[in-house]
N, C-alpha and C positions, 0 to 999 in steps of 0.2 A: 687616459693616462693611468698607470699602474699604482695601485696605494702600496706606500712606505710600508716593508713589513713589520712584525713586529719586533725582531730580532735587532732591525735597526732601530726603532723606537727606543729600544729598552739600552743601545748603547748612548743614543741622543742625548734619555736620559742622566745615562751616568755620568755623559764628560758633563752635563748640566749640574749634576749632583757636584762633583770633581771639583768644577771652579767655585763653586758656593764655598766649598769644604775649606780650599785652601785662603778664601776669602777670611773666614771665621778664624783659624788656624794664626792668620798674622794679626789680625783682631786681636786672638784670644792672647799671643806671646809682646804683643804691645800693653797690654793691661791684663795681667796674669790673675788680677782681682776680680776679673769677672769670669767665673767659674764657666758660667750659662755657656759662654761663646765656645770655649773645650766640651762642652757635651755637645753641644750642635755640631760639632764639628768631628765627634769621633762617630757619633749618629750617622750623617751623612758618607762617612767613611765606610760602613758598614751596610748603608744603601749602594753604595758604589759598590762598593763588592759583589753584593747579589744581583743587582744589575748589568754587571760585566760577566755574572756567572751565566746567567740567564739570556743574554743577550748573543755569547759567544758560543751559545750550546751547539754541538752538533751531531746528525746522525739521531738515530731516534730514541723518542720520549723516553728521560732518564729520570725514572720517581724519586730516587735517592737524593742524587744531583739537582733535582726540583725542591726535595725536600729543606735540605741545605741551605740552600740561596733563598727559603722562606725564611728560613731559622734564622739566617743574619740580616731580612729586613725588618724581620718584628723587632728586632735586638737595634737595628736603627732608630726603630721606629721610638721604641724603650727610650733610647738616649735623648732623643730629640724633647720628647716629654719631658725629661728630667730638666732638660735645658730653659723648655719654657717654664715650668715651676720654678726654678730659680731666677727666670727673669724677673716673674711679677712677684714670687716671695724672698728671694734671697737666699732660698735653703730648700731642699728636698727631702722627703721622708722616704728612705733608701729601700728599706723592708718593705712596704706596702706596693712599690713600685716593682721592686726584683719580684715580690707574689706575683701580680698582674704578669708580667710578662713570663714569668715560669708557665700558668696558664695558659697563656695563648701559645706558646712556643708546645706545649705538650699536647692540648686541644688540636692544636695543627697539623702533628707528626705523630700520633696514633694511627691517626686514617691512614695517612701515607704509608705507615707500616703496615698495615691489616690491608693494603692495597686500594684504599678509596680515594686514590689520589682526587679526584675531583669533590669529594667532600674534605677533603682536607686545606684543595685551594680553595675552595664555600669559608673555611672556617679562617683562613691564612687574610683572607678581603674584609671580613667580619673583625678582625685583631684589628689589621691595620686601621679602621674607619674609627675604632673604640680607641685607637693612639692618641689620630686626627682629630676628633672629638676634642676628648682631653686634653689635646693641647692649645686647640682654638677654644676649651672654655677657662683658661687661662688667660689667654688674650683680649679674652671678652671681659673678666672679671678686675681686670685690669686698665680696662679703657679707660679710665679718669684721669690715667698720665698723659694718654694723646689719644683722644676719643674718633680721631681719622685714620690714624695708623693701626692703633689696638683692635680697633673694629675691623677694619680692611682684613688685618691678620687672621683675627677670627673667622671672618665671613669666607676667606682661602682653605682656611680650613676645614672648615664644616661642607666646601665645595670638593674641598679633596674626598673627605670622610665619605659624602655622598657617591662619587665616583668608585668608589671602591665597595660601597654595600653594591650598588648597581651593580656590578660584576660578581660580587655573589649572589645577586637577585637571578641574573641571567644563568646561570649554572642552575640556581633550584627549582625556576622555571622550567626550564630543560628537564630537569630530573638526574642531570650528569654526576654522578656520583663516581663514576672510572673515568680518565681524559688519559688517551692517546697522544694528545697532541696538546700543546699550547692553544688554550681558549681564545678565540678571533671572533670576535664582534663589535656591536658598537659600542657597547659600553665598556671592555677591555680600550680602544681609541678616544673614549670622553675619561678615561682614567689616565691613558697617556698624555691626553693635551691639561688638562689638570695639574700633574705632576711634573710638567715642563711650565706652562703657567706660575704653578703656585711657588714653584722651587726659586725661579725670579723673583716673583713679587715678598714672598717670605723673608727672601736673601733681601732684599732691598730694603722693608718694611724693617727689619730686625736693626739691619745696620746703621739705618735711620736714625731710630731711639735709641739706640747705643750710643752714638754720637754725640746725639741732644745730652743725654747723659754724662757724657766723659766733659762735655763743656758746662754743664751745671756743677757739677765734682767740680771743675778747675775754680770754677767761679768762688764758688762758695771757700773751698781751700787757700783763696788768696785772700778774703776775707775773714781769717779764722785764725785764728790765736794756736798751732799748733799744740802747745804745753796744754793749755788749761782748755780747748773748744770753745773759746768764749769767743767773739768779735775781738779784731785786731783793731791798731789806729786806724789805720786808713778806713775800715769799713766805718765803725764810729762817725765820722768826720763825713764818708761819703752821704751816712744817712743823713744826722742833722747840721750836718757845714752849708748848705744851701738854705738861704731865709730865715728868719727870727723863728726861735724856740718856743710853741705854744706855752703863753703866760701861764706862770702859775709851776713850770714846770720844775723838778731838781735835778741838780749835778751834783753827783756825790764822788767826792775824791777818796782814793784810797792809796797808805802808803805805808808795807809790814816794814813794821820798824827793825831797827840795826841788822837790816839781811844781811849788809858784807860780812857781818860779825859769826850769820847763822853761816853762812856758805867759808868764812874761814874757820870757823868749828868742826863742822860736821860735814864738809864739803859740797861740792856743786850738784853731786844727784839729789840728795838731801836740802838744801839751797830749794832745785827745781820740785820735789816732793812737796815742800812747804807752800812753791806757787800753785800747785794745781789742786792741794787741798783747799785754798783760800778760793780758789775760782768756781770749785765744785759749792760752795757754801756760801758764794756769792751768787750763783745760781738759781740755788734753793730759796733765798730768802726775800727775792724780788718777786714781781708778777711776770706773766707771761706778756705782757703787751709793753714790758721797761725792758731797756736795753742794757748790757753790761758787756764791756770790752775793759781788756790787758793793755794798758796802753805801753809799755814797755818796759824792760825789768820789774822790779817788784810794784810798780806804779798798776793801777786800776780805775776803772769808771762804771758811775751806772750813773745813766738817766732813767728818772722816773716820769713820767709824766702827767699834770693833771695831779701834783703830790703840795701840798700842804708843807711849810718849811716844821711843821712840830713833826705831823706824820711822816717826813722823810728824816730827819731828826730821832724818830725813835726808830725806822727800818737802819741806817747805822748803826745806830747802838747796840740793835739785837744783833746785827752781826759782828761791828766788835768784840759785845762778851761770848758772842757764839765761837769765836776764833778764838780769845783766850779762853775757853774753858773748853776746849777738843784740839789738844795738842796733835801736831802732825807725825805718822807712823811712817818710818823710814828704816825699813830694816828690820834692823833688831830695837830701837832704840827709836823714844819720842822725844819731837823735837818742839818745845813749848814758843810759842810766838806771841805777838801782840800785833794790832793796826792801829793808826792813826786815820780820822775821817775829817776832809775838811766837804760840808754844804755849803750849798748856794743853790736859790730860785733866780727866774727868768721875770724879768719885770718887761711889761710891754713894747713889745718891738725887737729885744736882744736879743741877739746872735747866740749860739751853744759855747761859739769860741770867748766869748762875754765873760756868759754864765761860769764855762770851764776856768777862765783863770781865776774869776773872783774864789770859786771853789779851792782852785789851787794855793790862793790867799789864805783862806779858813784852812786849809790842811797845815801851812807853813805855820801856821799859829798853833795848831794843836800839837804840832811835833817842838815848836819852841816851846809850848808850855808843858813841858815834860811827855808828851806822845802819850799813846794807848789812850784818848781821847776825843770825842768828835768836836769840831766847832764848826758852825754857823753863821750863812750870811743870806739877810733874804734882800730881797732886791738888790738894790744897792745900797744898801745899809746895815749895818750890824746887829745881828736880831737879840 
C-alpha cells in the first residue's frame, strides 16, 4: 500500500490547523478578555497558510515560494508563543519576542537567498523546535493550575519541538545543504504525525483550562461585590450560614452614616466613589484569613475570627477613624464621611446569622447614639 505523500500530509495538516483556528476564533469573540485565544488563533492562521502553501506547490522545487511559507510558519509559530505566555502570565513582553523571531525568520532566509536552501530548512526546523520549546516551557511552568493538563501540554510540546530538531538532524546528517526537492524521510512523517497529534491534543488541552477557567471567573463574579471586590451577601452567608460560628469569633457591622444625604449632595458616582474607598480600607485593615463582604447599599461586614471582643473593638475603631480622617476623592472635590460600627462575638454554638443581628443591635445603637461610633456586644450580653 502506497504511503500518503507529503503534499497531502501538509494539506491534512492544514484543514487540522483550520478547525483548531476557528475553534479559538469563537472562543476568543465569546470572551474578548482573553487575549491568549486571538494569538492562537491568528498563529494557527498563519500556519495554515504555509501549509496550504507548501502543500499545493506545484511543478518544481520553488526556493523563494519555500522560503515564504517558512517565513509565515515561524511567524505562527511567534504567535502561538505569545499566546501561551499570556496564558500562564497574563501579558507578554512584545519587544523580546518580535527580536526572537526577526532572528529566526532572517537566520532562515539568508540561506535561502545565498541558495542553501537546505541549510536554511536545517535552520527553518531549528526556529520552529526553539517556538515549541518555549511554549511548552510555559506550560510546564505553569502546571500548578492543572498539573495533568499543563503537563500533557508541555510534554506535546517538547514532542513536537523534538520532531522538528530530528528533521534538521536528518538533513545535517546527510550533509544537504541544497534541496531540490521536499525532504522525505522518517523524521520529516514523525514530524507530520506530531503536528496532527499535537494540533488535537493542544486544541483540546487549551480549551479545557479555558473552560475551567471561564467557570472559576463566573463563580467567583457572582460572589463578588462588583463596586468595592469585596464578598457579596450571598457569598458571606454561603461561607458561615452553615453551622455555628467558631466561638470567640466577631461580626462587625458597618454603616457610612447619612449616605442618602452624600449621594443627594454630590451625587450617585460620588455616592458609589465613597462605597469603594470604605471597602478598599476595609480590606487593608483586617487579616488575610477574616472575611469582609458589602452586604448591600451602604451596609458592610467583617467577620474576624478567633478575635477577642477588645481586640475586634479596637480593629473598628481603627478603621472608623481611618475613614473619618481620609476623606473620599471624587473628582475634583473630597467628600468627608464618617461610619457607625456595631460588634458582636459568637458565644458557643451560634449561628453567624445570631452573631449578625446581635451586631446589627450594637450598630442601631451606635447610630442612635449620635453615629460615627462603635458599640459592642459580647456574647449575649452587653460588653
Amino acid at each position: 500500500m502506497a504511503m500518503i505523500d507529503n503534499p497531502t500530509l501538509m494539506i491534512a495538516i492544514a484543514t487540522s490547523s483550520a478547525a483548531l483556528m476557528l475553534t479559538l476564533l469563537i472562543g476568543w469573540f465569546n470572551a474578548r478578555a482573553d487575549n491568549y485565544l486571538g494569538n492562537w488563533a491568528v498563529g494557527m492562521g498563519f500556519v495554515v497558510i504555509a501549509l496550504v502553501a507548501l502543500g499545493l506547490r506545484q511543478g518544481p522545487y520553488d526556493a523563494n515560494m519555500i522560503m515564504l511559507s517558512f517565513a509565515a510558519l515561524l511567524t505562527g509559530m511567534a504567535f502561538i508563543l505569545a499566546g501561551c505566555t499570556q496564558f500562564r502570565l497574563g501579558a507578554v513582553r512584545r519587544a523580546p519576542l518580535f527580536a526572537l523571531w526577526l532572528i529566526a525568520v532572517t537566520a532562515m532566509g539568508v540561506p535561502f537567498l545565498l541558495g542553501y536552501s537546505g541549510l536554511g530548512t536545517i535552520v527553518l526546523n531549528l526556529g520552529c523546535a526553539t517556538f515549541m520549546l518555549l511554549s511548552g516551557y510555559q506550560f510546564f511552568a505553569g502546571r500548578q493550575e492543572s498539573r495533568v493538563l499543563m503537563g500533557s501540554g508541555a510534554v506535546i510540546f517538547a514532542m513536537t519541538a523534538l520532531s522538528f530538531v530530528a528533521c534538521a538532524g536528518v538533513l545535517i546528517s546527510e550533509g544537504t545543504m541544497i534541496l531540490t526537492a521536499p525532504p522525505a524521510n522518517w523524521a520529516e512523517n514523525f514530524n507530520s504525525i506530531m503536528a496532527i497529534a499535537g494540533l488535537s491534543g493542544l486544541g483540546a488541552i487549551s480549551l479545557t483550562i479555558n473552560q475551567a477557567r471561564a467557570t472559576r471567573r463566573h463563580r467567583q463574579e457572582a460572589q463578588t461585590d462588583s463596586l468595592t471586590g469585596l464578598l457579596n451577601r450571598r457569598a458571606i452567608f454561603d461561607r458561615f450560614g452553615i453551622g455555628p460560628l467558631p466561638t470567640g469569633s466577631a461580626v462587625l457591622m458597618f454603616d457610612i452614616d447619612h449616605f442618602k444625604q452624600i449621594n443627594d449632595r454630590y451625587g450617585h458616582a460620588a455616592g458609589d466613589a465613597v462605597i469603594h474607598h470604605f471597602g478598599a480600607m476595609l480590606r487593608v485593615n483586617v487579616r488575610a484569613e477574616d472575611a469582609v463582604a458589602r452586604l448591600g447599599g451602604e451596609e458592610f461586614c467583617a467577620v474576624l475570627l478567633a478575635q477577642p471582643i477588645e481586640a475586634a473593638r479596637q480593629v473598628a475603631e481603627s478603621i472608623r477613624v481611618d475613614f473619618e480622617a481620609h476623606p473620599t476623592r471624587s473628582l475634583s472635590q473630597m467628600i468627608a464621611a464618617t461610619v457607625s460600627v456595631g460588634v458582636a462575638t459568637s458565644g458557643p454554638g451560634e449561628t453567624f446569622s445570631s452573631v449578625l443581628n446581635r451586631a446589627d443591635d450594637a450598630l442601631y445603637r451606635a447610630k442612635s447614639d449620635g453615629r460615627n461610633q462603635v458599640m459592642t456586644l459580647a456574647g449575649r450580653n452587653i460588653a
